[in-house]
C-alpha positions as CSV (number, residue, x, y, z in Angstrom):
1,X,202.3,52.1,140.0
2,X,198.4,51.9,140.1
3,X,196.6,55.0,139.9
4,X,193.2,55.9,141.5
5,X,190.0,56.5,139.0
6,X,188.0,59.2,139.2
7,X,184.3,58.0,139.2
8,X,182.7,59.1,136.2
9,X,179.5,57.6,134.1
10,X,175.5,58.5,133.3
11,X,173.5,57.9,136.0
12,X,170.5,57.5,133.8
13,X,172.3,55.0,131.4
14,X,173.3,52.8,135.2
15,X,169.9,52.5,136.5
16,X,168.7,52.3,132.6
17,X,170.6,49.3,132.6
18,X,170.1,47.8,136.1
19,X,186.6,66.4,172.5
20,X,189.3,68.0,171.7
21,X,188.4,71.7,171.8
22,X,185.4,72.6,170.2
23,X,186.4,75.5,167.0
24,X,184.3,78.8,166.2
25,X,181.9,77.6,163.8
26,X,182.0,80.1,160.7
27,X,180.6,77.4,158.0
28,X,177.5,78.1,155.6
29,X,174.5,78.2,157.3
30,X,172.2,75.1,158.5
31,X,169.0,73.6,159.8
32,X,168.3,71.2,162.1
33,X,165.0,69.8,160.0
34,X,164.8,66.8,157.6
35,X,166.1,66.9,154.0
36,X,164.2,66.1,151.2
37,X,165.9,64.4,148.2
38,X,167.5,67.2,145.9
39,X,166.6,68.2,142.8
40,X,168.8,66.9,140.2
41,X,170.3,64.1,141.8
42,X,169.7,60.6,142.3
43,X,170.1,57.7,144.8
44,X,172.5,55.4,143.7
45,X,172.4,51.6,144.9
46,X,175.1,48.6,144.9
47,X,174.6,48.0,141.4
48,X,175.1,51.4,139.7
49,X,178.4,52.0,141.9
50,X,179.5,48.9,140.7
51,X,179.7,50.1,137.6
52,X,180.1,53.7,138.0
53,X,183.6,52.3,140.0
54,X,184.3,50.2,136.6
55,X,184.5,52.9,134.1
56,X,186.9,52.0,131.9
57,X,186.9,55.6,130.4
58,X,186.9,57.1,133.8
59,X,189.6,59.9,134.8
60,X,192.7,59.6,136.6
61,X,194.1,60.8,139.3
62,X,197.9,60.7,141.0
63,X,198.8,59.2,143.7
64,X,201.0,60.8,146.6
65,X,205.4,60.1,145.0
66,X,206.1,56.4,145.8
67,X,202.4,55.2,147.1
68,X,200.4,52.8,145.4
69,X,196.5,52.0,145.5
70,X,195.2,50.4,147.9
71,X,194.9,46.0,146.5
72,X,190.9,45.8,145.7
73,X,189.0,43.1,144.5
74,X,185.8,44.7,145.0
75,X,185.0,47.9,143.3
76,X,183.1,49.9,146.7
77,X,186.8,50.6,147.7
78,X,186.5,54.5,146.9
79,X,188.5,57.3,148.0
80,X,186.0,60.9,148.8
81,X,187.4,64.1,147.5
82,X,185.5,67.6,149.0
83,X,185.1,70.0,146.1
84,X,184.9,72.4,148.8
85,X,188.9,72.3,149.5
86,X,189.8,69.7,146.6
87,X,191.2,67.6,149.7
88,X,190.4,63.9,150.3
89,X,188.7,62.8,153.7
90,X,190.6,61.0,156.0
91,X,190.3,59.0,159.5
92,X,192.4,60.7,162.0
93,X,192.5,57.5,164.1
94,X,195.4,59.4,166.2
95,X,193.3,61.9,167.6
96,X,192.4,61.7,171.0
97,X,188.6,60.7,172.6
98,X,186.0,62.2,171.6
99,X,187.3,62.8,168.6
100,X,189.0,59.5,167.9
101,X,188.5,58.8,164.1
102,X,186.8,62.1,163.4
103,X,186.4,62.6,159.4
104,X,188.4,65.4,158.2
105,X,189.3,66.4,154.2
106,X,192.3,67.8,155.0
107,X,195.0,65.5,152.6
108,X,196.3,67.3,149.8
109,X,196.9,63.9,148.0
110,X,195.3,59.9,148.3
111,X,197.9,58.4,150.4
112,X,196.6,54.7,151.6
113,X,194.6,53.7,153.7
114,X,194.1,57.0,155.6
115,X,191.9,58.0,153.1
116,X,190.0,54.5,151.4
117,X,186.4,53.6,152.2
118,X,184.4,50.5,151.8
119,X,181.2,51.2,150.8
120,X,178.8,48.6,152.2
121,X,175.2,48.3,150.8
122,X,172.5,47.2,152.1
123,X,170.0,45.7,150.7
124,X,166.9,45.4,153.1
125,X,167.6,49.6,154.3
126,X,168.9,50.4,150.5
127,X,171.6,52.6,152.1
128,X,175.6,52.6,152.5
129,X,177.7,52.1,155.6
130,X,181.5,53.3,155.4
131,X,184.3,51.5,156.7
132,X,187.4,53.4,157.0
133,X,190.9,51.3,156.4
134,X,192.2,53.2,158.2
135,X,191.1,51.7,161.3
136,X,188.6,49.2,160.1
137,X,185.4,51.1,161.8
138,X,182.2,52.4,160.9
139,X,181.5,56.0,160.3
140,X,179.1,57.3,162.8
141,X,177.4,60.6,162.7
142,X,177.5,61.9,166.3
143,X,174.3,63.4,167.0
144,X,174.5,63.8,170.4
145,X,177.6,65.8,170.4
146,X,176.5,69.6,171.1
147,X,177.6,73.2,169.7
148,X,180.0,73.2,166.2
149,X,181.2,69.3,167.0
150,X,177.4,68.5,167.0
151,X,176.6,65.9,164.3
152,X,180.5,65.0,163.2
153,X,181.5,62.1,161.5
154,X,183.7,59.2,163.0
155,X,185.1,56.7,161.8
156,X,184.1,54.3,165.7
157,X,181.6,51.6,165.3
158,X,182.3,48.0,165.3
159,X,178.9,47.1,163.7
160,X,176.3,49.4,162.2
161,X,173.2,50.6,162.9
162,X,170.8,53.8,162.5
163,X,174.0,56.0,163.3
164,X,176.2,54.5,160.5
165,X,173.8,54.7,157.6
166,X,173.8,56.6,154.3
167,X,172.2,57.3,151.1
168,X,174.7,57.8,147.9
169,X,172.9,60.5,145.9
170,X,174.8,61.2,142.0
171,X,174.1,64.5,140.1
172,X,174.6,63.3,136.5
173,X,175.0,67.6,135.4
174,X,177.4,68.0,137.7
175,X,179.1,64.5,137.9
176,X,179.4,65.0,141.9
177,X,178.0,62.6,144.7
178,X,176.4,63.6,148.3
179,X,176.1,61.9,151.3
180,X,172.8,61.8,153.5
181,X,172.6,60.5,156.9
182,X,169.3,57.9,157.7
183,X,169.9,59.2,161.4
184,X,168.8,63.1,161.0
185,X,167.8,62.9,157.7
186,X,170.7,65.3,157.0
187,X,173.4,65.9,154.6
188,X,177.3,65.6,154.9
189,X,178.8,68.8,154.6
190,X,182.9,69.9,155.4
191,X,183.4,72.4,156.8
192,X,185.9,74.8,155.7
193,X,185.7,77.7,157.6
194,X,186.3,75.6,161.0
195,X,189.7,76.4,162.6
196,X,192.0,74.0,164.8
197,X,191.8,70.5,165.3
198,X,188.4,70.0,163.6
199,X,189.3,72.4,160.3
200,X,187.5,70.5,157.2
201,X,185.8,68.1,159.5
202,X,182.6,66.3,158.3
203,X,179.3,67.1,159.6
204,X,175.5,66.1,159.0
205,X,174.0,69.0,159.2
206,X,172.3,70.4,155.8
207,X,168.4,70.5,154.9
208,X,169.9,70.9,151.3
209,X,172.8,70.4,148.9
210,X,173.8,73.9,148.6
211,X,176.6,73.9,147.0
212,X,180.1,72.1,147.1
213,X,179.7,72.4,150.8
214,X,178.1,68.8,150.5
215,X,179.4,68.1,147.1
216,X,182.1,65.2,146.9
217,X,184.1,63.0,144.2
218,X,184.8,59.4,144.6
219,X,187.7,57.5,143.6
220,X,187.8,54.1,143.0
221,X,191.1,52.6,144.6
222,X,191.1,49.4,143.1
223,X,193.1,48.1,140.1
């Protein structure tokens, strides 16, 4: 049975060497301004995940009784744990418009394809887009949406643009990884204190990496 690898290694030494109904909001508290790029962590690029993903010294982590890893031959394949909740993000691709494919880390354990992400860099914007497995779309940060739905992730776009782009930031100290969308200029957070069909749904909508709000770990889901 493969196992999933937790992904570990010194940023420094890398880049050295290269709707459904809308919940009560009762999350931390946000701004609707642009965020600046934390102190303490770094942006990470093609090259440096590459290798972060091929740790060979890397944790591990188990899978879910009687799954295996996702087949990978490239090593963006990552699952995204919330160190919020300890719970990996997943595409519910079952829920119902406008919330079809909304991002949620609500599974206890990596299960398949539920939970896997390619990470695709680009090179000309220097920034990531995710495509779920799941259902083989783009995450999209909905910035249109209004009240405690407003700026949700969803897994929904056949092509990206603006609304499907990230920056990967690392924090070597802490050995955790944020997300920043290039649309508001905000960071990923889950939110845990949501109730109902959004509970521990993703949303860009920090100035700031506060905390493990916005702090995740990735898991590389190939061999």
């Amino acid at each position: 049975m493969r196992r999933t690898t937790s992904v570990l290694l010194s940023l420094s030494a890398l880049l050295a060497a290269s709707a459904l109904t809308v919940p009560t909001a009762v999350a931390a508290p946000r701004a609707d301004g642009p965020a600046a790029v934390p102190a303490g962590w770094e942006a990470v690029d093609a090259s440096a995940l590459a290798r972060i993903t091929g740790d060979k010294d890397a944790r591990r982590a188990p899978l879910a009784a009687g799954e295996t890893a996702a087949a990978a031959a490239e090593p963006e394949l990552l699952a995204v744990q919330s160190v919020r909740n300890n719970r990996f993000v997943a595409t519910e691709k079952n829920y119902a418009e406008p919330n079809t494919g909304v991002q949620r880390a609500r599974s206890t354990e990596f299960g398949g394809s539920w939970e896997s992400y390619a990470f695709e860099w680009d090179e000309a914007t220097e920034t990531y887009a995710l495509r779920s497995l799941a259902n083989n779309r783009y995450v999209a940060v909905e910035k249109n949406y209004t009240g405690s739905a407003q700026n949700v992730l969803r897994a929904r776009s056949t092509s990206v643009g603006g609304w499907e782009r990230f920056v990967l930031y690392y924090n070597e100290s802490l050995d955790r990884w944020a997300l920043q969308s290039t649309l508001n200029g905000l960071f990923v957070a889950m939110e845990n204190g949501y109730t109902g069909s959004l509970q521990y749904a993703l949303r860009a909508r920090s100035t700031e990496v506060t905390g493990s709000w916005e702090e995740f770990v990735l898991y590389d889901i190939g061999a």
